[in-house]
C-alpha positions as CSV (number, residue, x, y, z in Angstrom):
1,X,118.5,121.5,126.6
2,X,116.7,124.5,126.8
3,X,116.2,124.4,122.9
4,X,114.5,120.9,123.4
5,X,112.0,121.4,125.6
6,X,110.7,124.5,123.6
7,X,110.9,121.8,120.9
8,X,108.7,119.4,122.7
9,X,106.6,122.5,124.1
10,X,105.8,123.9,120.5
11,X,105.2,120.6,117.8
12,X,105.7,123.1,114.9
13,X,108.9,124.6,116.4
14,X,111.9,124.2,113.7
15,X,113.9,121.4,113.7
16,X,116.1,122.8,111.2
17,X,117.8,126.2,112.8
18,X,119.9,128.4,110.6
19,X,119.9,125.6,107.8
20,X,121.2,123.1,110.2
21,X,119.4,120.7,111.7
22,X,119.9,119.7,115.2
23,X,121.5,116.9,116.1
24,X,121.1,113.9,118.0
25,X,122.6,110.4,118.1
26,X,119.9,108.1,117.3
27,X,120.0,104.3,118.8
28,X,122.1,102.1,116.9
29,X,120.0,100.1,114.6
30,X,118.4,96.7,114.9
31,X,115.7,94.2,113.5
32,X,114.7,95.0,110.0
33,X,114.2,98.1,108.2
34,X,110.9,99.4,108.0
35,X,109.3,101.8,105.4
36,X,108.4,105.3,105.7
37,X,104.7,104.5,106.6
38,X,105.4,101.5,108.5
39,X,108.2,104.1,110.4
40,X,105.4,106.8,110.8
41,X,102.9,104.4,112.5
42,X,105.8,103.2,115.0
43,X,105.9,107.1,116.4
44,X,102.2,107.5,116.3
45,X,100.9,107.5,113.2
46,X,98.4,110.5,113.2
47,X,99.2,110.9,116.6
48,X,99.3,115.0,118.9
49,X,101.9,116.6,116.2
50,X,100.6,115.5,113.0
51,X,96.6,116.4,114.2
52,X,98.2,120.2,115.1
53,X,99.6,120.1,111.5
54,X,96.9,118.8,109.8
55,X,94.5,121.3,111.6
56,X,96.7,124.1,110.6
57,X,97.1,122.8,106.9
58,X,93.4,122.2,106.8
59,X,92.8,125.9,107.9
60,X,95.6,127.2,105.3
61,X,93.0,125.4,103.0
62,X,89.9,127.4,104.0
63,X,92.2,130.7,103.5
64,X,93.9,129.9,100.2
65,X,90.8,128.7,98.2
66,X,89.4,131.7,99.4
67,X,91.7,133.5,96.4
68,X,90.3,131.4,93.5
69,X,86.7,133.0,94.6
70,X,88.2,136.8,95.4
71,X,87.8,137.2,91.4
72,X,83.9,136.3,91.8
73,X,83.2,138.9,94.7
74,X,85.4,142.1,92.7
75,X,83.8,141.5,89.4
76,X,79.9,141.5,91.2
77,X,77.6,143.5,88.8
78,X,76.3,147.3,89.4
79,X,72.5,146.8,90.4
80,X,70.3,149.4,89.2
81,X,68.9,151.2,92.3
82,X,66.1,154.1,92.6
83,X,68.7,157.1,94.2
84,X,66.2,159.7,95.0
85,X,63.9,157.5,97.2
86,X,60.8,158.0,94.5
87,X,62.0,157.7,90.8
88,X,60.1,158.1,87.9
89,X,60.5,156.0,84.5
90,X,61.4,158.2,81.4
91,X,59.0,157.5,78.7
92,X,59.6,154.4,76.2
93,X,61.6,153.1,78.8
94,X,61.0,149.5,81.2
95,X,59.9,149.9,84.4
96,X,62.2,148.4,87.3
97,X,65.1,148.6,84.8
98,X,68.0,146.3,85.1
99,X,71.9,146.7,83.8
100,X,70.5,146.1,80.0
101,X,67.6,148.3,80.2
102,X,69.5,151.3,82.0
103,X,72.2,151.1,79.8
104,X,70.5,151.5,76.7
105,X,71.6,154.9,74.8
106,X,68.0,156.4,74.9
107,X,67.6,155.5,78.2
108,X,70.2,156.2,80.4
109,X,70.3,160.0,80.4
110,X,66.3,159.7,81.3
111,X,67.0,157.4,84.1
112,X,69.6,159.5,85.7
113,X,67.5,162.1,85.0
114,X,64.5,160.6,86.9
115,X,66.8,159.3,89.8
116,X,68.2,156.3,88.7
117,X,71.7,155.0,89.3
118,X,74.2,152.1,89.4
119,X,75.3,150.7,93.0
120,X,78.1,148.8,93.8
121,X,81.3,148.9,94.8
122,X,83.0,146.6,92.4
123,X,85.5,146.7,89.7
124,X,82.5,147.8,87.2
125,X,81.6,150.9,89.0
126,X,85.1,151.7,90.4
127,X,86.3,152.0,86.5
128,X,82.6,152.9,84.8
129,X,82.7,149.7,83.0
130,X,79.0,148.6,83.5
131,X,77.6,150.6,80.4
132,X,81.2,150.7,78.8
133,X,82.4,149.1,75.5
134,X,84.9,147.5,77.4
135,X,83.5,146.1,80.1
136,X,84.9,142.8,78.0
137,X,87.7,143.6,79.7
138,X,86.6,142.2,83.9
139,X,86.3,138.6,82.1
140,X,90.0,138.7,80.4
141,X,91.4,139.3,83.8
142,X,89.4,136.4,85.1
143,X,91.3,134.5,81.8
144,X,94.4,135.9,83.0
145,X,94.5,134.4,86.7
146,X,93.2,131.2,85.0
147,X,96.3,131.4,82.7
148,X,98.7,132.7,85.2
149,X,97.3,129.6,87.2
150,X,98.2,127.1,84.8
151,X,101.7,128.7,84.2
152,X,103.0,129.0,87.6
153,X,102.1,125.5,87.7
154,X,104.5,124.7,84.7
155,X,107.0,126.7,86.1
156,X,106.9,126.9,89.8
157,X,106.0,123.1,90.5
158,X,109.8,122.1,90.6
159,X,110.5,124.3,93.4
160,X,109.5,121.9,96.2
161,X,111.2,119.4,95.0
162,X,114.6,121.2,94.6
163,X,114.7,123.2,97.6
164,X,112.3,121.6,99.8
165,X,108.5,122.1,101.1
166,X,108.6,125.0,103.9
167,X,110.7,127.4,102.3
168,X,108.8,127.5,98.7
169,X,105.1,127.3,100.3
170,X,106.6,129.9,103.0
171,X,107.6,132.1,99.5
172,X,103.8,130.8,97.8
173,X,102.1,132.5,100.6
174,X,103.6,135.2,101.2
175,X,103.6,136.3,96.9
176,X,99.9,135.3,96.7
177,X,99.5,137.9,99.5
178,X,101.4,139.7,97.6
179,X,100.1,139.9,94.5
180,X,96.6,139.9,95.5
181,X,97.4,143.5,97.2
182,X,99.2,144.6,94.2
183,X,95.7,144.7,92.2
184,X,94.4,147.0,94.5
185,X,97.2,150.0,93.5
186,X,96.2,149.5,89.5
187,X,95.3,152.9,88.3
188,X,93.0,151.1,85.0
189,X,91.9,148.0,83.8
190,X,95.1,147.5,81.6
191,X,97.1,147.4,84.8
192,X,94.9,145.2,86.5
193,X,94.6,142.6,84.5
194,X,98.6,142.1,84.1
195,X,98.3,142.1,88.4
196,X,95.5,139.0,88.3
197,X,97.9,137.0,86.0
198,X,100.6,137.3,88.5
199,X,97.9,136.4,91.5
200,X,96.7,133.3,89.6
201,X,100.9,132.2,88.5
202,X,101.7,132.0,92.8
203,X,98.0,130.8,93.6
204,X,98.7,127.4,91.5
205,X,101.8,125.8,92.9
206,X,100.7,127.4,96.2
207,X,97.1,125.7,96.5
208,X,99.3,122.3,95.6
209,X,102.4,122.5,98.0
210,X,100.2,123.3,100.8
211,X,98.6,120.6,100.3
212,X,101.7,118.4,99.7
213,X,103.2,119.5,103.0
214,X,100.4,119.3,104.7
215,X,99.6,115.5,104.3
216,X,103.2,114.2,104.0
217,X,103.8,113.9,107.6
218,X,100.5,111.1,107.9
219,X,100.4,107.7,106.6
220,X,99.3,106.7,103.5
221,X,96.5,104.6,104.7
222,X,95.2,107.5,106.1
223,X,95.8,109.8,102.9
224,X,92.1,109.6,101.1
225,X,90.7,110.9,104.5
226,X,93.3,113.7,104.9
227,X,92.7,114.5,101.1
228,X,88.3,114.3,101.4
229,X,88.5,117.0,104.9
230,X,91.3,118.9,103.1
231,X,88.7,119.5,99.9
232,X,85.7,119.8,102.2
233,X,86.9,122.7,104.5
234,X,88.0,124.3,101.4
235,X,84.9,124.5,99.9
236,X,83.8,125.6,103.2
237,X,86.3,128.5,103.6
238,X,84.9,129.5,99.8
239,X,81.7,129.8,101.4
240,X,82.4,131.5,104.4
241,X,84.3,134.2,102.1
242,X,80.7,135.6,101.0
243,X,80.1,136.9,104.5
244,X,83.1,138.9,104.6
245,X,82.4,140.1,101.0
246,X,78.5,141.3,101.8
247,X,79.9,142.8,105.3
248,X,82.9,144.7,103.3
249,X,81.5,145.3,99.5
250,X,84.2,147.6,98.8
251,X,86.7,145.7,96.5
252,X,89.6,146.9,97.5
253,X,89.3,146.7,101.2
254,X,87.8,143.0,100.6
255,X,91.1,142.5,98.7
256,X,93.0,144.0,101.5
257,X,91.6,141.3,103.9
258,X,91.7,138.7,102.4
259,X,95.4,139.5,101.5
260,X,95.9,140.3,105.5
261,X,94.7,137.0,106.6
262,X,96.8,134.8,104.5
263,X,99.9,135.9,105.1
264,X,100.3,134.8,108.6
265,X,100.1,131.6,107.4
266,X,103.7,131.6,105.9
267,X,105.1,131.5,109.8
268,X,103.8,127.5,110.2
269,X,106.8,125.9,107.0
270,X,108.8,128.9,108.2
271,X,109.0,127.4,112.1
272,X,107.8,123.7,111.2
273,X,109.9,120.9,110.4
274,X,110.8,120.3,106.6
275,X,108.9,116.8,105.0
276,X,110.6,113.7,106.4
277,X,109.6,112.3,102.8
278,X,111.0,114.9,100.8
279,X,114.5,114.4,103.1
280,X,115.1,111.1,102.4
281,X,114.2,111.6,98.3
282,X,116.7,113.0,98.2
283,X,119.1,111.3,100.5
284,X,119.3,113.3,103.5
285,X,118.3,110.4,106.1
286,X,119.9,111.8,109.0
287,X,118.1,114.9,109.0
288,X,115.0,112.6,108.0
289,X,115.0,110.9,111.0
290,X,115.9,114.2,113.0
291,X,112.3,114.8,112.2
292,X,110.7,111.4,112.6
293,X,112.4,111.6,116.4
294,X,111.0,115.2,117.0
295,X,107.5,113.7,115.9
296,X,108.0,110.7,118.2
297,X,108.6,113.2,121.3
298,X,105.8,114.8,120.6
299,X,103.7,112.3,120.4
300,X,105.0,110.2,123.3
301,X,106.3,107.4,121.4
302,X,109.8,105.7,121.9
303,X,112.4,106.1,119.0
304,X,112.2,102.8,116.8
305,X,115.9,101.2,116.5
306,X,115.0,100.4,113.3
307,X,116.3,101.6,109.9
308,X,114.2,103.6,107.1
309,X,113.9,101.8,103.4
310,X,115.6,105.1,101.7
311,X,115.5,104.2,97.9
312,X,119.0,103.9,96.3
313,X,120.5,105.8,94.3
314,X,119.2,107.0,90.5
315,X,121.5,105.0,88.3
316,X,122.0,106.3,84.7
317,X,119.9,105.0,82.3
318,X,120.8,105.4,78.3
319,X,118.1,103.8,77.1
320,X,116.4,105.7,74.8
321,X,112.4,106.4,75.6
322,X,109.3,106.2,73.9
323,X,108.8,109.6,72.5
324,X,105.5,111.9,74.0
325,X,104.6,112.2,70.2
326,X,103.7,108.6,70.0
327,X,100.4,109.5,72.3
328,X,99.4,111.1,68.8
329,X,101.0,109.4,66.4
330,X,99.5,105.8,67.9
331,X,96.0,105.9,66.3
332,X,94.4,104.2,69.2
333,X,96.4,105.8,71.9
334,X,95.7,108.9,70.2
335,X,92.0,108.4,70.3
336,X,92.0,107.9,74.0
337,X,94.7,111.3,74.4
338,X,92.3,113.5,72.8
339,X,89.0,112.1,74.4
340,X,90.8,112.6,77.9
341,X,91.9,116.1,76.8
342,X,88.1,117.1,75.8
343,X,87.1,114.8,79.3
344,X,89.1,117.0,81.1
345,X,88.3,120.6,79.7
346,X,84.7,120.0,79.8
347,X,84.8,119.0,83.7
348,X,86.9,121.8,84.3
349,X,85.0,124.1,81.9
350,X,81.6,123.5,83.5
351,X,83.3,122.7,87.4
352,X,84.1,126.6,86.9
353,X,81.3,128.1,85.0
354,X,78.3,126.7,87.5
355,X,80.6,127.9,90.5
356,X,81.3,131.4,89.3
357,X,77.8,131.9,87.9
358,X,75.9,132.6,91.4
359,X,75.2,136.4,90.1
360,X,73.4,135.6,87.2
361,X,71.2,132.8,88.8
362,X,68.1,133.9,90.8
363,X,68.5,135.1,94.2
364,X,71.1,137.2,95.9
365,X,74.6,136.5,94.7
366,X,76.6,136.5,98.1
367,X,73.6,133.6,99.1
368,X,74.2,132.2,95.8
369,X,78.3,131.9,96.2
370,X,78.3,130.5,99.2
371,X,75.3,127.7,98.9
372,X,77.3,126.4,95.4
373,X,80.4,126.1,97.9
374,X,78.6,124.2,100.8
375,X,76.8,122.1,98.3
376,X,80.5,120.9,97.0
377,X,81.1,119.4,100.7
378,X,79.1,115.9,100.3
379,X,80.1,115.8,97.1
380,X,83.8,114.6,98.1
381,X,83.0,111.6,100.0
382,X,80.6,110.4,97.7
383,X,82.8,110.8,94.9
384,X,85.8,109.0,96.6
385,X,82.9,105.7,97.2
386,X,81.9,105.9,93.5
387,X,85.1,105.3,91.7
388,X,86.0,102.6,94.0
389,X,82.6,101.0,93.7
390,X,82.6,98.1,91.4
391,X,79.6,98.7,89.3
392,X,80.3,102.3,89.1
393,X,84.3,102.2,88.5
394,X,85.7,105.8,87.2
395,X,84.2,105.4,83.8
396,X,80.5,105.3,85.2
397,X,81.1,107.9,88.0
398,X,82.4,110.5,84.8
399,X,79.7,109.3,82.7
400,X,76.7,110.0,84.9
401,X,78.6,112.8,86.4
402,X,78.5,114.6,83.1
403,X,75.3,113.4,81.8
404,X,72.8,115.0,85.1
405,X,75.0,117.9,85.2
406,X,74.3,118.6,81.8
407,X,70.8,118.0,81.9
408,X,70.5,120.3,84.8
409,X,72.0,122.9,82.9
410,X,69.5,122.6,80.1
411,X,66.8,122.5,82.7
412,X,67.6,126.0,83.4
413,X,66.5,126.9,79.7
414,X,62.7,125.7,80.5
415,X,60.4,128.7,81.0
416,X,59.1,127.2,84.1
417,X,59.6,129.4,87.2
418,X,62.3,128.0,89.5
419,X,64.1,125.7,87.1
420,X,67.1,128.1,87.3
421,X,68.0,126.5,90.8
422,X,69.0,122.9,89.1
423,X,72.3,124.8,88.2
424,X,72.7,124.5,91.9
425,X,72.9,120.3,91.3
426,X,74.5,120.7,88.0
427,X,77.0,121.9,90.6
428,X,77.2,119.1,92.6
429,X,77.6,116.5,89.7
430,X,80.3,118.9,87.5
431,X,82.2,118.7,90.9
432,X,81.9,114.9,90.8
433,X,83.4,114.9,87.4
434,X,85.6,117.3,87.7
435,X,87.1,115.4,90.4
436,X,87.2,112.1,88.9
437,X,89.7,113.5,86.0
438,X,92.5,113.4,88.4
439,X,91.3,109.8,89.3
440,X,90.8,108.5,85.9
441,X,93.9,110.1,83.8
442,X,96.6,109.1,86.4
443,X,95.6,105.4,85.9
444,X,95.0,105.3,81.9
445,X,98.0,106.3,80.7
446,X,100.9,103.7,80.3
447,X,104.2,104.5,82.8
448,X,106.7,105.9,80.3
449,X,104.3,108.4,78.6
450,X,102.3,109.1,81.8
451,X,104.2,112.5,82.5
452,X,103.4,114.3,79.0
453,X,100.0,112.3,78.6
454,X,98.7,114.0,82.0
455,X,100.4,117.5,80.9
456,X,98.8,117.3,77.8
457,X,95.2,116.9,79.8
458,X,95.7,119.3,82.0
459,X,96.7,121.8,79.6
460,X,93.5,120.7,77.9
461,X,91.6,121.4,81.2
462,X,92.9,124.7,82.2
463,X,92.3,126.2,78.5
464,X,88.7,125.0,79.4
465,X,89.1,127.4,82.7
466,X,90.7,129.9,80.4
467,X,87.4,130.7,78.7
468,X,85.2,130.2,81.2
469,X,84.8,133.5,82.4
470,X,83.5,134.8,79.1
471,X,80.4,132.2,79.6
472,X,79.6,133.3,82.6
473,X,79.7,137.0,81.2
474,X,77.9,135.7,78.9
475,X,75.1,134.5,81.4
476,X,74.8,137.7,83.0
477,X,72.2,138.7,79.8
478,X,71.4,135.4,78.5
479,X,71.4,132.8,80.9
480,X,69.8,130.2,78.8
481,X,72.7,130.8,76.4
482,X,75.4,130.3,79.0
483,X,73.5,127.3,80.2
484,X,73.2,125.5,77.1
485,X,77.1,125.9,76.2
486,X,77.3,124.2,79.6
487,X,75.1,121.3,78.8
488,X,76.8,121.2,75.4
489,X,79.7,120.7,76.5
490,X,79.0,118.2,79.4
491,X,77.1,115.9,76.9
492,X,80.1,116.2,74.2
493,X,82.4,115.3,77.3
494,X,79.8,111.9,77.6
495,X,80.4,110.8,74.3
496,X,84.1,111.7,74.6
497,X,84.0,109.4,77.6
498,X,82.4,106.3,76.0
499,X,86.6,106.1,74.3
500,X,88.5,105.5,77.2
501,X,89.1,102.3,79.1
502,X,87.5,101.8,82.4
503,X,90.9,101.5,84.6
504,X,89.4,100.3,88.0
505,X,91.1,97.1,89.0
506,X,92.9,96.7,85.7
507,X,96.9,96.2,85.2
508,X,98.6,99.8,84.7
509,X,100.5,99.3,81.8
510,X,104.7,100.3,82.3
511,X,104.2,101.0,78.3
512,X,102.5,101.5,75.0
513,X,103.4,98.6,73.4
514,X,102.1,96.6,76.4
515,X,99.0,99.0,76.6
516,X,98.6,98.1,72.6
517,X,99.2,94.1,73.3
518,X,102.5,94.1,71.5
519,X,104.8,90.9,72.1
520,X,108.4,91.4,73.3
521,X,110.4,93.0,71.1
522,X,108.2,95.5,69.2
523,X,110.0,98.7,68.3
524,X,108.4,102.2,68.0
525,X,109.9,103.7,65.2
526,X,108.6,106.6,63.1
527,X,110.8,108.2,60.8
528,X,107.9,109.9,58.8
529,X,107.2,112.4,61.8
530,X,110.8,112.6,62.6
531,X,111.2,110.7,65.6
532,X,114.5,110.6,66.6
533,X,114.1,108.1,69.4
534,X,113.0,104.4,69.8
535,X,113.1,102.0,72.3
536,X,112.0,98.4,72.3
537,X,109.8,97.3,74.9
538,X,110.2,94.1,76.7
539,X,106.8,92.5,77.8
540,X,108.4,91.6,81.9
541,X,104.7,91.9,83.8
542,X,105.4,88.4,85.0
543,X,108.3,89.7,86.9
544,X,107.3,92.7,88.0
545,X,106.6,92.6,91.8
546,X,103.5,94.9,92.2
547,X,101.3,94.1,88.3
548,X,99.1,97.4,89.9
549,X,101.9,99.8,90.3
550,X,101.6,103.1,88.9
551,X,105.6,103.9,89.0
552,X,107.2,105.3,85.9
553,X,110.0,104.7,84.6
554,X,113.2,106.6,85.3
555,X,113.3,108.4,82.3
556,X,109.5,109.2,82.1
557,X,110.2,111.3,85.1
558,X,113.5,112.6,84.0
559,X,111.4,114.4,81.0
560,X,109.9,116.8,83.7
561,X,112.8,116.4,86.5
562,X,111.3,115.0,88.8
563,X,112.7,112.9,92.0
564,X,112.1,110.2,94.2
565,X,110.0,111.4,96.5
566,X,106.4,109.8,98.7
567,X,102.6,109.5,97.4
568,X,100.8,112.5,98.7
569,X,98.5,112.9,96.7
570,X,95.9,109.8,97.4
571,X,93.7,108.2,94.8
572,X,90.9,106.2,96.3
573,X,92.8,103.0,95.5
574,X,96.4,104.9,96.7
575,X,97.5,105.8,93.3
576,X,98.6,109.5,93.1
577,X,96.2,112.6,92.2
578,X,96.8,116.0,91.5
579,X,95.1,118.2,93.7
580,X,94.3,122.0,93.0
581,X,95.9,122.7,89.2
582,X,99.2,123.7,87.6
583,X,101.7,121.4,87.2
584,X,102.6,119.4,90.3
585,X,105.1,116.5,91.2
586,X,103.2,113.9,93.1
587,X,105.5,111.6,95.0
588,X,105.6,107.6,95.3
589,X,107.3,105.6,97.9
590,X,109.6,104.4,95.2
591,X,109.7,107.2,92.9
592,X,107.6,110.3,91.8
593,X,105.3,111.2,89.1
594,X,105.3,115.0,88.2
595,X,101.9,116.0,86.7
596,X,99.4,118.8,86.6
597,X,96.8,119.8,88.7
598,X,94.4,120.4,91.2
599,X,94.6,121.2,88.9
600,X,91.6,122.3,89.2
């Protein structure tokens, strides 16, 4: 008794204790069984406990994202500053010098000499890297946390659906705390950049589960919104990270705090309730509706007496699939593969560069930072209105997305004063795009090849993020050079655009052959790339009960190991998205969809 009211006195308080979950005799049922969102909106909906855990998982947000920006803030530039309060210039030598202009052999000893010196308190003055031959060496580690991002993905993304949501995102946080400390203790470059790959491997499944977790306890009709504030306060928490950066400059104190104020976060899975969706994927229904009765006491709702749909059980199926390869062996399949692959990296590519290049636009670069962050908030919303909208559709959105970013990129190469700030809308619109990926790739690849056509695209996208950093490097002397590779690449992502279906309001295809328009009965076979498996494709839409349904088919999944589990991820139409990068398994009333993500 006494363990029940601290239940109904705290919402996030455990309902699973020592790895068993309390128990309680639930009313016999009666009337007919209802689903898991139809269940949810009978004990509140988004009633008292899922607004406290949405507010908390919403806040876990601002703090999390704030470690995909931590690299931006460590790696700030030395400034050249006047030491001795009246400096002179050495002779030959620019007045007001910058990094280039200090750093020149025949200049640096005079400038020292007449007072000059480097300030900061970032990774290029802690090592001496600013006038250094291997100061090539602060953009690799940004390369590595990119690459680490992408493979903790890969191999961290099957956690949650193995052993659950709390205790992996408990173990995500607390690593990415972790980690993030650890680079402070590296005694060189060669040691740091090792420490930023393992950051970025536990910052990828961890900017994913938490949101997973976070939105699995609301209903789906109310997913899109969760997803929009979720993306919005993250942005926001991005931005609110410069202030603490320009109040502690010192990187390895900033790294300290930052490390400090996430960790805490690991206590809300650790005493909340495990997903009542992931419980019943994977048949544990009576501690599933252990849960849904601790979230109907909270929220002062009576207990339905009415069953929950649980799916049945996976049946073996020795049907043989249609091989991944076919997405490039199929000439026109293979044509839309590679133009989503290059789609993808370019949004990702330029969604990266414009938001990490604050220091080597105009202005101060803390200002910088956090205006390219706030200016991402509208930009959500908007974007969620513009795929849906029937003139616009996902193909239009990407197209124009791409297009004005790109020409705001090249605007920055006019000399005209003041044109550098239209990288601060190239922003916007590369956050448009980059968004719309996840929308756009879930729907256009047919159900049994959806898993390895997404991996491929996401792969494509974070090899985009991969060399991103060295761009931005690159801006920091040339900006009109970094700029341009920007546009560039926008304006090939256009064209690459123009090759893919719009998908708005269009059948999802359950297969190539249907995708292709082939009757019943075509066989993929290929001996002369070695294809060892075939499987002929029966054309059933007429009988399939939902003609829109993104669901793939049981051996689709299987590839990646992936289980039934809910939709969590919303699309603006319902369909699944990934959310932050690395590879992710969304889940589906009927059946999940492992894929990579949010990115991003």
């Amino acid at each position: 008794m006494a363990e029940e009211k601290l239940d109904e006195q705290h919402p996030l308080r455990a309902t699973e204790r020592n790895s068993t979950y309390a128990t309680e005799t639930p009313p016999e049922p009666s009337g007919e069984d209802l689903t898991e969102d139809e269940y949810l909106e009978r004990i509140g909906g988004w009633g008292r406990y899922q607004c406290l855990n949405t507010i908390i998982s919403w806040m876990a947000a601002a703090v999390v994202s704030c470690h995909v920006m931590v690299m931006y803030y460590v790696h700030l530039p030395a400034e050249v500053k006047c030491m001795a309060g009246n400096c002179g210039i050495p002779d030959g030598c620019p007045s007001d010098p910058d990094t280039d202009d200090f750093c020149k052999s025949e200049c640096t000893a005079g400038y020292v000499a007449q007072g000059w010196g480097l300030k900061g308190e970032s990774l290029y003055n802690y090592w001496d890297l600013t006038c250094s031959d291997d100061k090539w060496l602060v953009p690799l580690s940004d390369s590595a946390f990119f690459l680490g991002w992408l493979l903790g993905g890969v191999t961290c993304g099957r956690l949650g659906d193995l052993y659950g949501r709390r205790r992996p995102l408990a173990a995500y946080i607390v690593l990415t705390g972790g980690a993030l400390s650890l680079t402070t203790v590296a005694t060189s470059m060669e040691m740091f950049i090792p420490l930023k790959f393992l950051h970025g491997f536990f910052v990828g499944p961890l900017l994913l589960t938490n949101y997973v977790y976070g939105s699995e306890f609301i209903p789906q009709k109310n997913a899109a919104l969760f997803g929009s504030i979720y993306f919005m306060i993250a942005a926001a928490g991005s931005a609110c990270l410069a202030i603490l950066a320009w109040q502690v400059p010192d990187w390895k104190k900033f790294s300290w705090i930052v490390s400090f104020i996430t960790v805490p976060f690991c206590l809300w899975p650790l005493f909340g309730a495990e997903s009542p969706m992931w419980l019943l994927s994977v048949g544990k229904a009576d501690k599933a509706q252990t849960v849904f009765n601790s979230i109907a006491r909270m929220n002062g709702k009576p207990i339905p007496d009415n069953h929950i749909k649980c799916p049945p059980p996976e049946e073996a199926d020795d049907e043989p699939t249609t091989s991944a390869f076919t997405l490039i062996t199929t000439p026109k399949v293979r044509v839309i593969t590679l133009s989503m692959m290059f789609v993808w990296l370019a949004a990702s590519l330029c969604y990266f560069g414009l938001g990490l290049s604050g220091a080597t636009l105009p202005g101060d670069s803390y200002f910088n930072a956090a205006l390219l962050s706030m200016l991402e908030l509208p930009v959500y919303p908007l974007q969620l209105l513009a795929v849906d909208n029937p003139y616009l559709g996902r193909k239009k959105t990407m197209i124009f997305s791409l297009l004005i970013g790109g020409c705001c990129c090249f605007a920055t190469i006019i000399p005209l004063d003041g044109v550098e700030w239209s990288a601060f809308a190239g922003n916007m619109f590369m956050t448009a795009a980059f968004t719309t990926t996840y929308v756009w790739a879930a729907e256009i690849f047919p159900a049994d090849v959806r898993a390895s056509g997404l991996g491929l695209c996401t792969a494509g996208g974070k090899m985009g993020s991969v060399v991103t950093p060295f761009i931005v490097d690159l801006g920091s002397s040339q900006l009109s050079l970094a700029m341009g590779v920007f546009g560039t690449v926008a304006f090939v992502g256009v064209l690459a655009s123009f090759a893919i279906p719009e998908t708005r309001g269009k059948p999802s295809y359950q297969s190539i052959a249907e995708m292709l328009g082939y009757e019943e009965g075509f066989t993929f076979a290929d001996d002369d790339v070695g294809l060892k498996s075939m499987k002929t494709i029966k054309n059933n839409r007429e009988d399939d009960e939902d003609p829109f349904s993104t669901t793939p088919s049981r051996k689709a999944r299987s590839t990646l190991g992936v289980s039934r589990t809910r939709m969590s991820l919303p699309l603006p139409n319902g369909r699944p998205k990934s959310a932050l990068g690395g590879t992710v398994t969304v889940v589906s009333d009927r059946c999940s969809m492992g894929h990579p993500f949010l990115s991003g």
